[in-house]
C-alpha positions as CSV (number, residue, x, y, z in Angstrom):
1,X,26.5,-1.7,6.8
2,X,23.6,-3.1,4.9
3,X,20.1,-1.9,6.5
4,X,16.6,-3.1,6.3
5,X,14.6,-0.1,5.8
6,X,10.4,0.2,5.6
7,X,8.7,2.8,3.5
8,X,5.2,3.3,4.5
9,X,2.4,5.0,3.8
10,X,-1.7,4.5,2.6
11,X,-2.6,3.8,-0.6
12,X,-2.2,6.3,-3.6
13,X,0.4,8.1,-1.6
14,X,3.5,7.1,-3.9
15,X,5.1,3.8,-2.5
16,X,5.4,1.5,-5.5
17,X,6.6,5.4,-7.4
18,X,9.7,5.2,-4.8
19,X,10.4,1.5,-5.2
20,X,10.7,2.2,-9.0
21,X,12.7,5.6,-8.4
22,X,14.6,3.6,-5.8
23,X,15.7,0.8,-7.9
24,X,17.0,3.6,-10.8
25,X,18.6,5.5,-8.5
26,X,20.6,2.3,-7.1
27,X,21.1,0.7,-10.7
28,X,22.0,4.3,-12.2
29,X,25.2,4.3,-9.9
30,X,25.9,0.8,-10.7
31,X,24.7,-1.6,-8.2
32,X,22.8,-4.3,-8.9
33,X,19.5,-5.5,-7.7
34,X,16.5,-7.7,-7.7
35,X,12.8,-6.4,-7.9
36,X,10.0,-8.5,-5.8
37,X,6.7,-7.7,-5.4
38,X,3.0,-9.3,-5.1
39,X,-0.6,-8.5,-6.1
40,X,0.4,-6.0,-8.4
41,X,-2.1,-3.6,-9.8
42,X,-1.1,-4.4,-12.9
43,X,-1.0,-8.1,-12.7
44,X,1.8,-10.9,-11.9
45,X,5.7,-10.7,-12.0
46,X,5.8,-6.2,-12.8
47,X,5.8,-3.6,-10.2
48,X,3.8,-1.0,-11.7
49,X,2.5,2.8,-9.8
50,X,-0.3,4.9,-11.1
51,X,1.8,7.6,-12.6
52,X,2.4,5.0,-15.5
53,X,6.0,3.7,-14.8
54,X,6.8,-0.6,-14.1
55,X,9.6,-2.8,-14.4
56,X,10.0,-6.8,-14.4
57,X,9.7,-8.2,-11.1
58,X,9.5,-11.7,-9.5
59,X,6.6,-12.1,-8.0
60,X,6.3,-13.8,-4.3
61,X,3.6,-16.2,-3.1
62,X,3.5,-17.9,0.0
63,X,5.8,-20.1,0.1
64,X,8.5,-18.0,-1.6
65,X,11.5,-18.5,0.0
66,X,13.8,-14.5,0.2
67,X,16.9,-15.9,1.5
68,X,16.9,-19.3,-0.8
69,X,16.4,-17.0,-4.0
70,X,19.3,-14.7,-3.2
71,X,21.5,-17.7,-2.4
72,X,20.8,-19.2,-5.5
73,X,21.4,-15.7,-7.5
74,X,24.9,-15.5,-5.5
75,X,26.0,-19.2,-6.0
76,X,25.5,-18.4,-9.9
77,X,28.2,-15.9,-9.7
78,X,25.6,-13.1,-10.3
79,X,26.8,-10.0,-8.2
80,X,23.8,-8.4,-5.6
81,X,23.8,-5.2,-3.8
82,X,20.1,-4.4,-3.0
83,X,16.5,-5.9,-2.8
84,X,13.1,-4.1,-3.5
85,X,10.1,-5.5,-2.0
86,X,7.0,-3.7,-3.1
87,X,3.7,-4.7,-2.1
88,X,5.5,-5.7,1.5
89,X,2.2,-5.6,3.7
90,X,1.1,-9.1,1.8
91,X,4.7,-11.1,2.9
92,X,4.2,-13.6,5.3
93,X,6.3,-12.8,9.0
94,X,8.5,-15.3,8.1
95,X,9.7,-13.9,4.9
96,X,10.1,-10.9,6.6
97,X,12.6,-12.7,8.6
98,X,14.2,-14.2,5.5
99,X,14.5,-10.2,4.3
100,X,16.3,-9.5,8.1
101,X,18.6,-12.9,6.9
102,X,19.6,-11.3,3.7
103,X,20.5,-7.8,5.3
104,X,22.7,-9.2,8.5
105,X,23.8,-12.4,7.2
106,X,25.5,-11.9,3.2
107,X,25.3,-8.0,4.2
108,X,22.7,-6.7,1.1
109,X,20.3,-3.7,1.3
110,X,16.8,-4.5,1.7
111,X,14.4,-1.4,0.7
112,X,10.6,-2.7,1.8
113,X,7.8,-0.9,0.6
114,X,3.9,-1.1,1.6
115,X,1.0,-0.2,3.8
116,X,0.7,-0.3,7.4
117,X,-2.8,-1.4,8.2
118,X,-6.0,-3.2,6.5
119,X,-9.5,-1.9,5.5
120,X,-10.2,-2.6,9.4
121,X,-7.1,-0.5,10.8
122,X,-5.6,-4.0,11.6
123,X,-1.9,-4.0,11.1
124,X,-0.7,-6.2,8.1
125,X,1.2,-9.3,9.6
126,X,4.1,-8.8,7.0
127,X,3.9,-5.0,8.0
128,X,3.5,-5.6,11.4
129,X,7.0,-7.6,11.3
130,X,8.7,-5.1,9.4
131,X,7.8,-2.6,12.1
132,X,9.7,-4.9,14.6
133,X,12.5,-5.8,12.7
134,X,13.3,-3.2,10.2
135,X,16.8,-0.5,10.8
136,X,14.5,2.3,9.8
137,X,10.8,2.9,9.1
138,X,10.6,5.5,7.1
139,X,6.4,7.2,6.7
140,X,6.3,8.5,3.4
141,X,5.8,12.8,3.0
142,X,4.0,12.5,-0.2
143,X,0.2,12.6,1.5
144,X,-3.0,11.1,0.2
145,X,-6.2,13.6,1.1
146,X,-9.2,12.0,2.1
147,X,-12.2,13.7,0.3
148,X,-13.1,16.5,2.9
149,X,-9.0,17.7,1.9
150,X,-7.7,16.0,5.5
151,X,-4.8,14.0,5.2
152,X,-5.4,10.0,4.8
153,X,-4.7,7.9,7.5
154,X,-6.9,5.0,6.4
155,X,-7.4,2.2,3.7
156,X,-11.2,1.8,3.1
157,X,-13.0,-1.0,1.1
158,X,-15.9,-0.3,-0.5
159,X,-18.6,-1.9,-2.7
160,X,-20.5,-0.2,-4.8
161,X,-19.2,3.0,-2.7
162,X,-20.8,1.6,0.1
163,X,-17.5,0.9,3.0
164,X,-17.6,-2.6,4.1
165,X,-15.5,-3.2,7.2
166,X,-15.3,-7.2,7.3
167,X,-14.5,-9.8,4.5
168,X,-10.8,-11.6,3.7
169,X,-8.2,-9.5,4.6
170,X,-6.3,-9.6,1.3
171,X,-8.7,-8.3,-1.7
172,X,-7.0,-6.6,-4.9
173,X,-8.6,-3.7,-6.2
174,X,-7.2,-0.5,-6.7
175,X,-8.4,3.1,-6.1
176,X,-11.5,3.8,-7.3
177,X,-12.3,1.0,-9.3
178,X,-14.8,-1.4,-9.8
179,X,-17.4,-3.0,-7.8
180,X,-14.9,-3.7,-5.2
181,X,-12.9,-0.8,-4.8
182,X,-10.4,0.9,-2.3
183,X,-10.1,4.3,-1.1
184,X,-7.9,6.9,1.2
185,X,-10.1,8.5,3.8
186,X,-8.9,10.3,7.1
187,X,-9.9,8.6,10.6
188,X,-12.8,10.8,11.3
189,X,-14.8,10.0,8.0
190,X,-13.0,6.1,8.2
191,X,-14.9,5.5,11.6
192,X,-18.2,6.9,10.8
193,X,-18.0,4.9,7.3
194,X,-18.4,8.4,5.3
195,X,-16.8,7.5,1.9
196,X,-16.9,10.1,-1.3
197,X,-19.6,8.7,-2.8
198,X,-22.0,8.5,0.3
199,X,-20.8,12.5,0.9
200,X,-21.6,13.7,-2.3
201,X,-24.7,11.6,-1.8
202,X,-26.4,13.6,1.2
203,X,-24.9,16.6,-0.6
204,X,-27.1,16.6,-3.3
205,X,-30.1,14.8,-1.2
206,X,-32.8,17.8,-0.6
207,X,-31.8,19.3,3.1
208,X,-34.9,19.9,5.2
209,X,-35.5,23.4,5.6
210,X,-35.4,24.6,9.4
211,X,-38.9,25.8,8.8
212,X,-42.5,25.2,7.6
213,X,-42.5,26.1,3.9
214,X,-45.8,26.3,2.2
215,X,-45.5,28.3,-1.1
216,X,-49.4,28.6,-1.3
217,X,-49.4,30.7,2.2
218,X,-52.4,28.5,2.6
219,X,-51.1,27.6,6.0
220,X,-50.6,31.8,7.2
């Protein structure tokens, strides 16, 4: 039976790597599918990861419609065995449904990839669906490490390495870069707003000594 499955994980821990190793894997055994994804890194209509590797995709706005586009590939005569969806986390609820239409209803296997929660720990709405509908949700094993070597549990947003923890919920950036920029940290050093840049910062800020140091010995 066709399934619904959700692959998630934080940011620069390997999603959009699957979804392209995913798609190769199907296609290599001959089945056929369609790539979607949206706010690509690497810009409109290609699903792209950091190790270097992208393929063609369509890309999805709002008002894409999942179930109408598969329809119309079908009715074409075109044969369709599996969806990708990267970049899931930005779908609307209701295309989620339209995903959970594709899977029960003409019985073709939907493989959603993306992260769970926002720069303020708030779940995604599109992830937040997938979480209720989805066969299997699968948390990716590959881990990101926050910068004290923990294991990343959060997205943070920062600018100018300085965390910001309100502003639009959807903001692309990518991983260390630019003035705007996203990164991996653990809860701990999430909550207390403790990003790379600010550690490294009051490492190499002079530490008060736990003592009166007076190299003169004028004050012996």
């Amino acid at each position: 039976m066709a399934q619904l499955v959700f692959f998630s994980g934080t940011m620069d821990c390997g999603k959009s790597t699957l979804a392209l190793q995913t798609d190769h894997n199907h296609a290599s055994r001959g089945r056929a599918g369609l790539v979607f994804t949206q706010h690509d890194r690497a810009g409109s209509s290609v699903l792209s990861s950091r190790l270097g590797l992208t393929a063609p995709a369509i890309e999805v706005d709002a008002d894409f419609d999942f179930r109408a586009c598969v329809v119309e590939h079908l009715s074409a005569g075109r044969r369709l065995d599996y969806v990708i969806c990267d970049e899931a986390q930005f779908y609307t609820p209701e295309q989620v449904d339209q995903l959970a239409e594709v899977v029960d209803d003409l019985g073709i296997d939907v493989f959603a990839f993306g992260i769970t929660t926002d720069f303020r720990t708030r779940l995604f709405p599109g992830s937040a669906r997938l979480v209720e509908l989805a066969d299997r949700v699968e948390v990716l094993q590959v881990a990101s490490l926050c910068w004290c070597g923990q294991r990343a549990t959060h997205q943070a947003r920062t600018v100018d390495g300085v965390i910001v923890r309100e502003g639009e919920q959807v903001v692309v950036g990518d991983v260390g870069e630019g003035t705007v920029a996203y990164e991996v940290l653990c809860r701990n050093h999430h909550r207390r707003g403790v990003t790379a840049v600010a550690a490294q910062r009051e490492h190499q800020s002079p530490q008060p000594l736990p003592f009166d140091a007076d190299p003169t010995g004028a004050g012996s």
